[in-house]
C-alpha positions as CSV (number, residue, x, y, z in Angstrom):
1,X,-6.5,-26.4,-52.1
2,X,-6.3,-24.7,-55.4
3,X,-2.7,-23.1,-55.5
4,X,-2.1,-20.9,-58.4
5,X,0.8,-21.9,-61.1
6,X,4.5,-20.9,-60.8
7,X,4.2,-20.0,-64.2
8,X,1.5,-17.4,-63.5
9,X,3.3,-15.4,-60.2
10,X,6.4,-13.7,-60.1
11,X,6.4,-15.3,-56.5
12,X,5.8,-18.3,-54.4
13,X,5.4,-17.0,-51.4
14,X,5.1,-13.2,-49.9
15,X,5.6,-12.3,-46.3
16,X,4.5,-9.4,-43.9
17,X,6.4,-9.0,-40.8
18,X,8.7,-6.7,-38.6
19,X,12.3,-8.0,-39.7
20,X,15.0,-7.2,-36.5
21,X,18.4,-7.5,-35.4
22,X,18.8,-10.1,-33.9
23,X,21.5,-10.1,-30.9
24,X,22.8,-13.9,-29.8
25,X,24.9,-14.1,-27.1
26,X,26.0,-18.1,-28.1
27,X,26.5,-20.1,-24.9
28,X,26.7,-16.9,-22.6
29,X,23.9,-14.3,-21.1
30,X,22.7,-11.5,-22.6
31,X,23.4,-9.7,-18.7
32,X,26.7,-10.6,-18.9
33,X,28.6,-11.2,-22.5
34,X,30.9,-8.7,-24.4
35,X,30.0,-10.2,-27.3
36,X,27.5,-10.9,-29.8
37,X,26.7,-12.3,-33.0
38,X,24.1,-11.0,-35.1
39,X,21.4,-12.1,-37.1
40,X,18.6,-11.0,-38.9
41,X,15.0,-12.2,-37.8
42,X,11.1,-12.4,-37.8
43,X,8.4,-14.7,-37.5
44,X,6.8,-14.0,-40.7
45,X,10.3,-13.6,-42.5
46,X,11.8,-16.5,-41.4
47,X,8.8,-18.0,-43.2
48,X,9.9,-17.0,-46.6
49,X,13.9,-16.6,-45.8
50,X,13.0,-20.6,-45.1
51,X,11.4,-21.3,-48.1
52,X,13.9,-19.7,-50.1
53,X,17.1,-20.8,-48.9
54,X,16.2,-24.6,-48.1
55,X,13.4,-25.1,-50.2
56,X,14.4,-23.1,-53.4
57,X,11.3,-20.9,-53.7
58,X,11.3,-17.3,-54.6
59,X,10.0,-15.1,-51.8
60,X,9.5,-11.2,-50.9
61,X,9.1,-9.7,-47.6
62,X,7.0,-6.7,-47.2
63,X,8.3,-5.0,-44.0
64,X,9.9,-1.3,-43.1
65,X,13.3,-0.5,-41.6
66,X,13.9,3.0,-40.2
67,X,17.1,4.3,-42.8
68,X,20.0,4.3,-40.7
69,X,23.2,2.0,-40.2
70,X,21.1,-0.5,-38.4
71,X,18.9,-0.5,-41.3
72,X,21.3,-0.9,-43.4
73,X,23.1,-4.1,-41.5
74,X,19.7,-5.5,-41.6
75,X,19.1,-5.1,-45.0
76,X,22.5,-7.3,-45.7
77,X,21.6,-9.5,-43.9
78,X,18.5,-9.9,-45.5
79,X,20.4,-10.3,-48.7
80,X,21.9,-13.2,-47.5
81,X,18.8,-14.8,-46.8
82,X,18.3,-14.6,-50.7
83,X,14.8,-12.8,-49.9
84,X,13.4,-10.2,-52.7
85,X,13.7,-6.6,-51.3
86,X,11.5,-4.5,-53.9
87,X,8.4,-4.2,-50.8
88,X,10.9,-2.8,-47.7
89,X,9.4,0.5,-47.1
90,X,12.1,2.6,-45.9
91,X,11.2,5.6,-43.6
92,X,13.6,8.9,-42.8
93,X,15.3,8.6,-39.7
94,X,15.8,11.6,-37.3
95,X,19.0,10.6,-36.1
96,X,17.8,9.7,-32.4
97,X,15.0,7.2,-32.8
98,X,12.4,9.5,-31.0
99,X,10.0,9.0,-34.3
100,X,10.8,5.7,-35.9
101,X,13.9,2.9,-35.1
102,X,14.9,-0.5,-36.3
103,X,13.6,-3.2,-33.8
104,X,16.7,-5.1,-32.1
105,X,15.9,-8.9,-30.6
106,X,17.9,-10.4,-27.7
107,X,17.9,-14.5,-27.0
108,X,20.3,-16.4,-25.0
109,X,20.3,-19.8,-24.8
110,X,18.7,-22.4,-21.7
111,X,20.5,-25.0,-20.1
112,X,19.0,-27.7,-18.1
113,X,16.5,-26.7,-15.8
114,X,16.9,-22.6,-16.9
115,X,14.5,-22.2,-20.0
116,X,16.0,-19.9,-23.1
117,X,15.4,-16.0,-22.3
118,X,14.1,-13.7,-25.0
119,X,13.9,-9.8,-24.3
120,X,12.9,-7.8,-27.1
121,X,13.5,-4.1,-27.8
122,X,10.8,-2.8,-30.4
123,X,8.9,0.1,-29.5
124,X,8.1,2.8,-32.6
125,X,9.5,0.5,-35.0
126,X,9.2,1.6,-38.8
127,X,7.8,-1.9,-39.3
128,X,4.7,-1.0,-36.4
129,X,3.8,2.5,-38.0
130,X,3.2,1.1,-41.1
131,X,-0.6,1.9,-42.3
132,X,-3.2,0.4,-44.2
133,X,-2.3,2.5,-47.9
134,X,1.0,2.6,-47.4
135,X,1.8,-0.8,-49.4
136,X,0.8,-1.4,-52.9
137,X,-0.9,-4.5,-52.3
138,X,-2.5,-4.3,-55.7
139,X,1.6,-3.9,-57.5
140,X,2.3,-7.4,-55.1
141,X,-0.7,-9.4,-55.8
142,X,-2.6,-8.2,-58.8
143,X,0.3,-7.0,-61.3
144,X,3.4,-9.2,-59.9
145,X,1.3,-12.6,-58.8
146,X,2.2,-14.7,-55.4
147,X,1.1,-17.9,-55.2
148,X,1.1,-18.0,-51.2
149,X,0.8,-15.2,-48.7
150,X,1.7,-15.4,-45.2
151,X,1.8,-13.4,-42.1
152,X,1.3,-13.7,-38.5
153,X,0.1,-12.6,-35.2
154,X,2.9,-11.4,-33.8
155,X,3.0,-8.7,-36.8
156,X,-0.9,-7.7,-35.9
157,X,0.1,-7.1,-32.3
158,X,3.1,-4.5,-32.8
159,X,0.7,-1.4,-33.1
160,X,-2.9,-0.5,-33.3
161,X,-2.2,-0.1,-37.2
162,X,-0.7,-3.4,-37.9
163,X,-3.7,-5.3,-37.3
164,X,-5.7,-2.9,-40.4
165,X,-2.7,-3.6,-42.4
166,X,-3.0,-7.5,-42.2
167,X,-6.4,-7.7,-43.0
168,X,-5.6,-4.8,-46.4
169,X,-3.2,-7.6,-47.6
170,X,-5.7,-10.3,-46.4
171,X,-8.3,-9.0,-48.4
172,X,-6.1,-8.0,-51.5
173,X,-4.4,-11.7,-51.5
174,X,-7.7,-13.3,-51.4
175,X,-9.0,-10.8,-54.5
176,X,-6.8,-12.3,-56.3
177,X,-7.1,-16.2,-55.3
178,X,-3.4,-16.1,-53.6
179,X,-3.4,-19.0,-50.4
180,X,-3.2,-17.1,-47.4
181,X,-1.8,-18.9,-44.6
182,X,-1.5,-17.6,-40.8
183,X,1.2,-18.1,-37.7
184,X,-0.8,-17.5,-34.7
185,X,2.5,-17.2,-32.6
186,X,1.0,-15.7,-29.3
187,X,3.4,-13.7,-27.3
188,X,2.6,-12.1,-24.0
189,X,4.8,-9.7,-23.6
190,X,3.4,-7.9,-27.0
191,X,0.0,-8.2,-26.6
192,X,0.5,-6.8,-22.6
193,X,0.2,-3.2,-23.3
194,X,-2.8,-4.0,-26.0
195,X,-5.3,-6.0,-23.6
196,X,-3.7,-8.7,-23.2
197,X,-5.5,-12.2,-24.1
198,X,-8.9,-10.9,-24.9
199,X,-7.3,-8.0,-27.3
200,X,-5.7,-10.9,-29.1
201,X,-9.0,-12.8,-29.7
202,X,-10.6,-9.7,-31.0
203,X,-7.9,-9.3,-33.2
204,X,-7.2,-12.1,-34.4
205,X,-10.5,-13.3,-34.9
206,X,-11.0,-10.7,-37.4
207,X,-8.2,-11.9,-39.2
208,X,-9.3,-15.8,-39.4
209,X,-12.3,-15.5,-42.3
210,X,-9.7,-14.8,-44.4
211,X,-7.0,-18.0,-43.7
212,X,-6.5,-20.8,-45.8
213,X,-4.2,-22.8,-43.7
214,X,-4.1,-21.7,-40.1
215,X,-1.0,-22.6,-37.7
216,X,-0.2,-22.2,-34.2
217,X,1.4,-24.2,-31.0
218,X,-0.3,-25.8,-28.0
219,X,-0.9,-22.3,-26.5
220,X,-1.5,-20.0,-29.7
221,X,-5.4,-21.7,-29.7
222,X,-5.9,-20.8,-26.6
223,X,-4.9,-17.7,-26.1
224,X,-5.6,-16.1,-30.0
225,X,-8.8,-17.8,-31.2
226,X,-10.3,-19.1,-27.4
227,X,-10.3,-23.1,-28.5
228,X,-9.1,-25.1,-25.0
229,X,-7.0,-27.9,-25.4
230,X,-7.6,-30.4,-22.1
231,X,-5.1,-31.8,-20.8
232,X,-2.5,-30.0,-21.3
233,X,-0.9,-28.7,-18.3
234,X,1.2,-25.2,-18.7
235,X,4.9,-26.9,-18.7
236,X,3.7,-28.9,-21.8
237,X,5.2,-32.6,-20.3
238,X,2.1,-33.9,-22.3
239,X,0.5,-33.9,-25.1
240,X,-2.4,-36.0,-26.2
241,X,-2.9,-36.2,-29.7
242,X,-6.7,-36.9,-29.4
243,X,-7.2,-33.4,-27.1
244,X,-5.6,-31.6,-30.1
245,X,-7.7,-33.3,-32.4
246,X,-10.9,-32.1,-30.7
247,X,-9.5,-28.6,-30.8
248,X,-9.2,-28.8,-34.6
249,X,-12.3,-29.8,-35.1
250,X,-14.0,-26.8,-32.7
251,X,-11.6,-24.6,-35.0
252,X,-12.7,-25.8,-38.3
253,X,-16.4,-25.7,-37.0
254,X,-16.4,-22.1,-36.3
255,X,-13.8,-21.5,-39.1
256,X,-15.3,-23.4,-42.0
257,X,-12.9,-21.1,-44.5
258,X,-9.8,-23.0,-42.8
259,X,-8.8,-25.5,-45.6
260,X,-5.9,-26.5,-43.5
261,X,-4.7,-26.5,-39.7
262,X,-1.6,-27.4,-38.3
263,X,-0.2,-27.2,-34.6
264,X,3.4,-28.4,-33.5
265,X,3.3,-30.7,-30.5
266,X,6.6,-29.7,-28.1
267,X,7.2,-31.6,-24.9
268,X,9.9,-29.6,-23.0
269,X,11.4,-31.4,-20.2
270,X,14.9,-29.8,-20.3
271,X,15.7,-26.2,-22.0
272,X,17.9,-29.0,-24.1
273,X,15.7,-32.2,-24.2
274,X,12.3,-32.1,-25.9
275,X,10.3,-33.8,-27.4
276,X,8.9,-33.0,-31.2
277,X,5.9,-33.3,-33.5
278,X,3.0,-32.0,-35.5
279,X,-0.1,-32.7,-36.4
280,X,-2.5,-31.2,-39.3
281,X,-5.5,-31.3,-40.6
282,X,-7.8,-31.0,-43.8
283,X,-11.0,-32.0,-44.9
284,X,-9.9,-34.2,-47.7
285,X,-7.0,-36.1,-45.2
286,X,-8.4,-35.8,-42.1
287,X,-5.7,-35.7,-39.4
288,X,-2.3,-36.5,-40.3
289,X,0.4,-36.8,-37.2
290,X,4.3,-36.5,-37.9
291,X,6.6,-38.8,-37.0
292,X,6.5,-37.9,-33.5
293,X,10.8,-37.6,-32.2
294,X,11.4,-37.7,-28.6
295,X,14.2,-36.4,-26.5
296,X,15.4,-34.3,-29.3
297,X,19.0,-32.5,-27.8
298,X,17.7,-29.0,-28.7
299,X,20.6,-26.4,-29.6
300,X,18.6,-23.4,-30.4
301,X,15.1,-23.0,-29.6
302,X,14.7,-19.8,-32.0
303,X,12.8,-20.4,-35.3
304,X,11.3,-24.2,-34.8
305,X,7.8,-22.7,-35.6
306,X,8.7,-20.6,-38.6
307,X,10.6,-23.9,-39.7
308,X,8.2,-25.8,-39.3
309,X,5.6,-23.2,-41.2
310,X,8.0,-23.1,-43.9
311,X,8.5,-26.8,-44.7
312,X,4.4,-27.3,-44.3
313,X,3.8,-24.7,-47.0
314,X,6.7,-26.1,-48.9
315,X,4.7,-29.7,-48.9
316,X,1.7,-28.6,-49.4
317,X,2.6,-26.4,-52.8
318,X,4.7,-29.2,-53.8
319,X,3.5,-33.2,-52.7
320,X,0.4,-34.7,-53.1
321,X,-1.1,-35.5,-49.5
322,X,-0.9,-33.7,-46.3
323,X,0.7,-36.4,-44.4
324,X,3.7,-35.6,-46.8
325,X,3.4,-32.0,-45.8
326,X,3.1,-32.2,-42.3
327,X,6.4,-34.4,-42.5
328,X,8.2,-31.6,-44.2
329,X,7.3,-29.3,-41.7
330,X,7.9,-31.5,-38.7
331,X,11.2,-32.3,-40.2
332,X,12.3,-29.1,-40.7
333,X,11.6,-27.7,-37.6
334,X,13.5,-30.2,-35.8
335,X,16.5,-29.5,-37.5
336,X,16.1,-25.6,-36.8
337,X,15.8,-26.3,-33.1
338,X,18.9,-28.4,-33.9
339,X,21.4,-25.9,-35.4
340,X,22.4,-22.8,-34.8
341,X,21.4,-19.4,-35.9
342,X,18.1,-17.5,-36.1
343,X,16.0,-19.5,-38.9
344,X,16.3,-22.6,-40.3
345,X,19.7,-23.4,-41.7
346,X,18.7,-26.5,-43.4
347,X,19.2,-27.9,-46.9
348,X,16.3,-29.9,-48.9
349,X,18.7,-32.6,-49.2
350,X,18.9,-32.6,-45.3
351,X,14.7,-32.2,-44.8
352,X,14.4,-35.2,-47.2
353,X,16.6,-37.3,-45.3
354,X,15.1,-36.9,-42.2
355,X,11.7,-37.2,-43.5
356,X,12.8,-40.8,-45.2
357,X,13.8,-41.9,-41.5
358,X,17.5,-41.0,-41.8
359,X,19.6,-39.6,-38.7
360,X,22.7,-38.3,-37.6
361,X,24.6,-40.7,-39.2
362,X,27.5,-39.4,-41.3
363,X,27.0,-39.2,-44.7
364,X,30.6,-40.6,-46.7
């Protein structure tokens, strides 16, 4: 994988994604709590937010926030995640949210046998209406210089425009040799109103010719780019490596652009006992599993995927073989899904320990 220099890019990595307000009700339900903390989030901008607070890489997200108070909480937010601002589009608000709002993002936590419940409130977001021309793809990629691009599936099924917009930057980041790597991230609730499963394959195999490094979960496959993985029943209790293993190779067949594919392997069998692991492949290193970690005490299922995205890119710009890479990711994903909050709050120092086979045990 030829990744351009540092020297030659203004970034390392630039996102596209909605960014919301988050809403997290700690231990208590969103039905029933008086209180709230807030956070900001994304599945694309927890990508970069990840890679620039743990892994010390300079990021951008390319998003748009309707300009009101909400907006502006977000954008703070936002700052604290370190991210670089210059591509938020901001668009006029009418002071009702009848034209354009800022996308809010509810998650309470599970418990035992009750899984963790997201509801998501998103409609005519300024981050959906954005259109292909609208960004200056050739200002980001061509004039400033990113080394890595990413984006995601749940980004191309916000709107009927989103989708044109991801394959503008597609197109644009691969004029200009920038790695383009993509979260598959299938959620049913979005793609529902859009046709469902069969709207997502169309979509998002438009979008594959142009990935470099291709990511997604035991369902996201399935349900975005039509590859079965057997035996694998729909509660996840099990997950046979050499099932996922075929899949990648049916992907990489019909995919021969895909220089790298990576799928986390979750076992759930309590909302706070599961079981964690990766796997990824390339044609130089073949497959490469994680350290697989079992009955992992989970405290916040939000952002385990991003992490994981995050810490894979992270190895693959920065060590030598993909094992190393898939480590990182595997690694830091665990330790999302093991703090709090709504992306990774993870130090290097911390990824690196875990990778090298430390634990919990208290540093002095």
């Amino acid at each position: 994988m030829e990744i351009k220099s540092s020297k030659e890019c203004e970034y390392d990595l630039v996102s596209l994604g909605e960014v919301m307000l988050r809403l997290d009700p700690g231990d208590e339900r969103v039905r029933t709590t008086r209180n709230f903390r807030a956070w900001e989030g994304g599945g694309e901008y927890n990508v970069a937010r990840g890679l620039k607070r743990c892994f010390k890489k300079k990021t951008a997200i390319v998003t748009a926030l309707a300009d009101n108070e909400v907006g502006l909480l977000i954008e703070d937010l936002m700052y604290q995640g370190g991210v670089d601002l210059d591509f938020v589009h901001w668009m006029p608000y009418d002071g009702l949210g009848r034209a354009v709002r800022n996308g809010l993002n509810f998650t309470e936590k599970g418990f035992g046998v009750r899984g963790a419940v997201g509801c998501s409130d998103r409609g005519h977001t300024a981050a959906s209406q954005l259109k292909p021309g609208m960004i200056d793809w050739e200002e980001i990629f061509g004039k400033r210089g990113s080394r890595w691009f990413h984006t995601g599936g749940i980004y191309a099924a916000l709107s009927e425009s989103t989708p044109e917009v991801v394959l503008e930057a597609v197109k644009a980041a691969k004029k200009y040799g920038t790695i383009v790597s993509y979260d598959l991230n299938y959620r049913p609730s979005l793609w529902k109103s859009l046709g469902g499963p069969k709207a997502a394959q169309e979509v998002n195999k438009s979008i594959a010719p142009y990935v470099d490094v291709m990511i997604g979960n035991e369902e996201d496959f399935t349900a975005c780019l039509g590859f079965e993985v057997e035996g694998v029943d729909e509660n996840l209790s099990s997950l046979p490596i050499e099932n996922f293993k075929s899949m990648i190779n049916k992907a990489s067949s019909a995919f021969p652009n895909f220089q790298a594919i990576a799928t986390t392997l979750r076992g759930v069998k309590t909302a706070g006992i599961n079981d964690w692991g990766a796997i990824a492949w390339n044609e130089k290193d073949g497959f490469c599993v994680a350290t697989h970690r079992e009955n992992l005490e989970i405290y916040d299922r939000v952002g385990g995927g991003d992490s994981f995205a995050s810490g894979l890119i992270y190895g693959l710009m920065e060590k030598e073989t993909l094992q190393e890479a898939v480590e990182y990711g595997a690694a830091h994903g665990a330790l999302a899904m093991t703090t709090p909050g709504d992306t990774s709050m993870a130090s290097l120092s911390e990824v690196e320990k875990i990778v090298g086979g430390g634990g919990a045990r208290v540093d002095r």
